[in-house]
DRENMITOR-873523 format. One record per atom (N, C-alpha, C, O, CB): x, y, z. Coordinates in steps of 0.2 Angstrom, whole numbers, plus 5000, padded with zeros to 4 digits. Each point is the difference from the previous one (the first is absolute). Glycine has a CB too. Layout:
N
XYZ;...
***
This chain:
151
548755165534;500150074999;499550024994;500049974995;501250035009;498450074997;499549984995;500450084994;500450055000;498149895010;501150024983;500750034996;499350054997;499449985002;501949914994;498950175000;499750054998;499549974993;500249974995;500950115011;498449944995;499349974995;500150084995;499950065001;498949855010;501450064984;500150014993;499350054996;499549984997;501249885005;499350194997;499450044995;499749914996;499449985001;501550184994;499749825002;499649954995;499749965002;499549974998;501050034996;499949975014;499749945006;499150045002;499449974999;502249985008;498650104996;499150045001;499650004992;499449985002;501150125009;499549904983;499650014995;499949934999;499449994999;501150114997;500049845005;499849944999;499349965005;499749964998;501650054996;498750035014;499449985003;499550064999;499450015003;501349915007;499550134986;499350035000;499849964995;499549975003;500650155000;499949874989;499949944997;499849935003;499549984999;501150074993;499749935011;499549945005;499550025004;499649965003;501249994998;499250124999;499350025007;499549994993;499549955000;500850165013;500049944981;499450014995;499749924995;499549994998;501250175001;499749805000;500049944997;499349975005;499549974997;502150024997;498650015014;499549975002;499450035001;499549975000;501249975003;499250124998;499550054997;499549974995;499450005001;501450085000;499449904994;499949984994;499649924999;499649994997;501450095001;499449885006;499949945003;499449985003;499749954999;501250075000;499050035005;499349985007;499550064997;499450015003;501349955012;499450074980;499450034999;499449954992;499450014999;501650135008;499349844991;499649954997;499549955006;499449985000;501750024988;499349995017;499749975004;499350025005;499849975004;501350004994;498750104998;499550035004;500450025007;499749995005;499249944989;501650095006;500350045007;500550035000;500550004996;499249925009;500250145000;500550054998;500150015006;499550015004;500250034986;501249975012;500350005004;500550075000;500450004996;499449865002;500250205005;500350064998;500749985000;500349945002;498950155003;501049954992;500850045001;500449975007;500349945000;499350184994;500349925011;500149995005;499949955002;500549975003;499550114997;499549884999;500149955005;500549914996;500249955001;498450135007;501249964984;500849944998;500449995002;500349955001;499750074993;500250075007;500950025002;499749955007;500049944999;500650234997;499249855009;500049975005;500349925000;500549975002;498650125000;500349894994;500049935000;500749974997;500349955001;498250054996;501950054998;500449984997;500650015005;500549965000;498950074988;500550025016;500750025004;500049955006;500549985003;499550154993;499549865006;499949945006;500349944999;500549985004;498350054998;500949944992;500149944996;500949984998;500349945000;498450104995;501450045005;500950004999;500449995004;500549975000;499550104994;499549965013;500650005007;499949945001;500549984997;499450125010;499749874995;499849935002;500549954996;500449975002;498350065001;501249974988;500749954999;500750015000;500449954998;498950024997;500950115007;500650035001;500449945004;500549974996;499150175004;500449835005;500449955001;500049954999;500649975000;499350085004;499649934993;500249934995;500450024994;500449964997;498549985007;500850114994;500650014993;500850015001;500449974996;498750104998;501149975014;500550005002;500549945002;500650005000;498750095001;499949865002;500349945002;500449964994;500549975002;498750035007;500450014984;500049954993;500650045001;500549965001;498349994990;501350135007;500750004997;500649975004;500650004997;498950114997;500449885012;500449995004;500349935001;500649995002;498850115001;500149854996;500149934997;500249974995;500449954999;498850065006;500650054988;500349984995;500950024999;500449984996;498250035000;501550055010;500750034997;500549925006;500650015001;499150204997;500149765004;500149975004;500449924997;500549965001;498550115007;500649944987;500349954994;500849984997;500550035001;498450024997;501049904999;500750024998;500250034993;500650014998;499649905009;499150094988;499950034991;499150025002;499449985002;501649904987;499450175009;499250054999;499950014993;500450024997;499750055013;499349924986;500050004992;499750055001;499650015005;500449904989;500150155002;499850074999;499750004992;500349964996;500750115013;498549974988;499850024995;499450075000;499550005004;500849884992;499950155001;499350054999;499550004992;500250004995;500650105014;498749914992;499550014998;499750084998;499950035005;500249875001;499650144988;500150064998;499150015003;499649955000;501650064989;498650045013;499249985001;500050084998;500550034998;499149855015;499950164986;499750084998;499550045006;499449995001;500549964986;500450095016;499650025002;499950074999;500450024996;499749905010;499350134997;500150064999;500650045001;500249995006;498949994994;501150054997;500450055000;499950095003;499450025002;500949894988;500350125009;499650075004;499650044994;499750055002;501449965007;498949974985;499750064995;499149955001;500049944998;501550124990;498149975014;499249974999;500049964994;500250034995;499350075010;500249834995;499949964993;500649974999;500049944998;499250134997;501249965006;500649924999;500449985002;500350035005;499749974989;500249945005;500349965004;500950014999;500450034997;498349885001;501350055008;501050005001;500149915000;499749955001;500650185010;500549884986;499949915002;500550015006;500450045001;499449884987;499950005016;500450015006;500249914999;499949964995;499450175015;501049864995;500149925003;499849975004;500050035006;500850004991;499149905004;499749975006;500749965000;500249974995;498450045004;501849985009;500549964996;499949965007;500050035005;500750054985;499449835008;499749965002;500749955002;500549994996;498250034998;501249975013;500549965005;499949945002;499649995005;500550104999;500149854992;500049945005;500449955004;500549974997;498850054996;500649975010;500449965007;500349944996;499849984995;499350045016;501449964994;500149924994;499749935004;499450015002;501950034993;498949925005;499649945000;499850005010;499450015002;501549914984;499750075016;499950045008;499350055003;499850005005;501550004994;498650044996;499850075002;499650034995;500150054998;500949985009;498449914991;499550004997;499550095000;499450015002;500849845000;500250194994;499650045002;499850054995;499849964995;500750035015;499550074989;499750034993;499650065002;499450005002;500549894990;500650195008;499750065000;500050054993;500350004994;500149985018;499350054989;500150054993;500050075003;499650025004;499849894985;501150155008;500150055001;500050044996;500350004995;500149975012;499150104994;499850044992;500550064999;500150035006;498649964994;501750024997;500250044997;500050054995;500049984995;500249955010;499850124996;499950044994;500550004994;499850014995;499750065014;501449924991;500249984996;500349935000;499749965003;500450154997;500349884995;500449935000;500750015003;500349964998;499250014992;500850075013;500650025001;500049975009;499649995005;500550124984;500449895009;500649975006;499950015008;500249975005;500650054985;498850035012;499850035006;499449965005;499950005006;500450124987;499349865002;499549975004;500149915005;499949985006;499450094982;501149905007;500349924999;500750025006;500249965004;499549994978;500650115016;500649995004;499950045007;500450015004;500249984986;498650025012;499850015006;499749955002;500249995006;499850114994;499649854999;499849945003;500449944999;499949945002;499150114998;501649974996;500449925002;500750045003;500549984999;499149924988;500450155017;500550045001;500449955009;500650025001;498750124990;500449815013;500149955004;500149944996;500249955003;499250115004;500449924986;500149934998;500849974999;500550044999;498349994995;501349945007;500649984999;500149934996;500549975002;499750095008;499349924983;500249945000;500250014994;500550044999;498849905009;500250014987;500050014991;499450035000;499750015005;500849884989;499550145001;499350044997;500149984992;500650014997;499350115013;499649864988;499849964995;499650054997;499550025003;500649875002;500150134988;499550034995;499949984994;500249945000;500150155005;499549944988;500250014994;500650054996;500150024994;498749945008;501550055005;500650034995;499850084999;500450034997;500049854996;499150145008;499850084998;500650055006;499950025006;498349954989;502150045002;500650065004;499750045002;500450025005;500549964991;498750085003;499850055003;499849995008;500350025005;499550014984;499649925010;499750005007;500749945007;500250015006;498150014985;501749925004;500449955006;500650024996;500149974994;499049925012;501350144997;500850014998;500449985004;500650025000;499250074995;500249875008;500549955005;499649975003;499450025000;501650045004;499149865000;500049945002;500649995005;500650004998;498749974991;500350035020;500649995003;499849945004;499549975002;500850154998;500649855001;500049935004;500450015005;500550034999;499349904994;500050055012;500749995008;500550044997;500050065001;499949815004;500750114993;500450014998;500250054997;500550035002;499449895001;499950114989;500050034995;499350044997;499549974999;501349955000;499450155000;499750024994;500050014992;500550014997;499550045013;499549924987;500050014992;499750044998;499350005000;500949904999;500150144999;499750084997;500150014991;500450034997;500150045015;498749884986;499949984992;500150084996;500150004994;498949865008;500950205000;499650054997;500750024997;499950064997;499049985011;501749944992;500750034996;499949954994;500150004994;501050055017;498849914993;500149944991;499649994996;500250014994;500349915010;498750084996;499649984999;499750074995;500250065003;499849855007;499750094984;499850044997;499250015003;499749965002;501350024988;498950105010;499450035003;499449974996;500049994994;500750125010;498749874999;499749974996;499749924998;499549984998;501050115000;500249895004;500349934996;499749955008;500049945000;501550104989;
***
């Protein structure tokens, strides 16, 4: 189901069109606008299933380790930046796998839409905003009443 692309999710590939701008033009070559987007949006369809497939392999598991990562990109005011999250998924020993999904915040909305089918452990560092429960077969554990925010 395709989910709604984010102001910050579009800013973050206009900064990848412009970063590689930047890139191939020391190289003596110059590549427009358009045909980045192109190259960039082609490039997306084409691994859209395999990323689908990884997430799909990895929720299949029986412990999924979760962590995010803070990265900068532009923001909406010209010249600066926002922090967002890259927040990285790996498979357990079975289901050798490893996605990462950007987010614009740390909060709980992003992690609890792609593990929203998982059913196993989910393995973190304990940061309660973003992974606030870990589910198994049987039980839910919902850490975000006990656990201090932050911690």
């Amino acid at each position: 189901m395709p989910r709604k692309v984010s102001d910050e999710q579009k800013r973050f590939w206009r900064d990848l069109v412009e970063r590689q701008e930047m890139l191939v033009g020391p190289l003596g070559l110059w590549l427009s606008r358009p045909l980045l987007w192109k190259l960039l949006a082609g490039t997306a369809r084409c691994l859209k299933p395999l990323a689908l497939l990884l997430r799909e392999e990895i929720l299949k598991g029986f412990v999924v380790q979760a962590d995010e990562t803070p990265v900068r990109f532009l923001g909406e005011e010209p010249g600066k930046s926002s922090l967002g999250y890259l927040f990285g998924y790996a498979g357990d020993a079975e289901h050798r796998f490893l996605i990462y999904d950007f987010q614009p915040n740390r909060s709980r909305a992003g992690p609890r839409e792609l593990l929203a089918d998982f059913r196993g452990v989910l393995q973190t560092d304990g940061y309660v905003g973003a992974f606030c429960y870990a589910v198994v077969p049987s039980f839910q554990v919902d850490a975000s009443e006990k656990a201090e925010p932050g911690r």
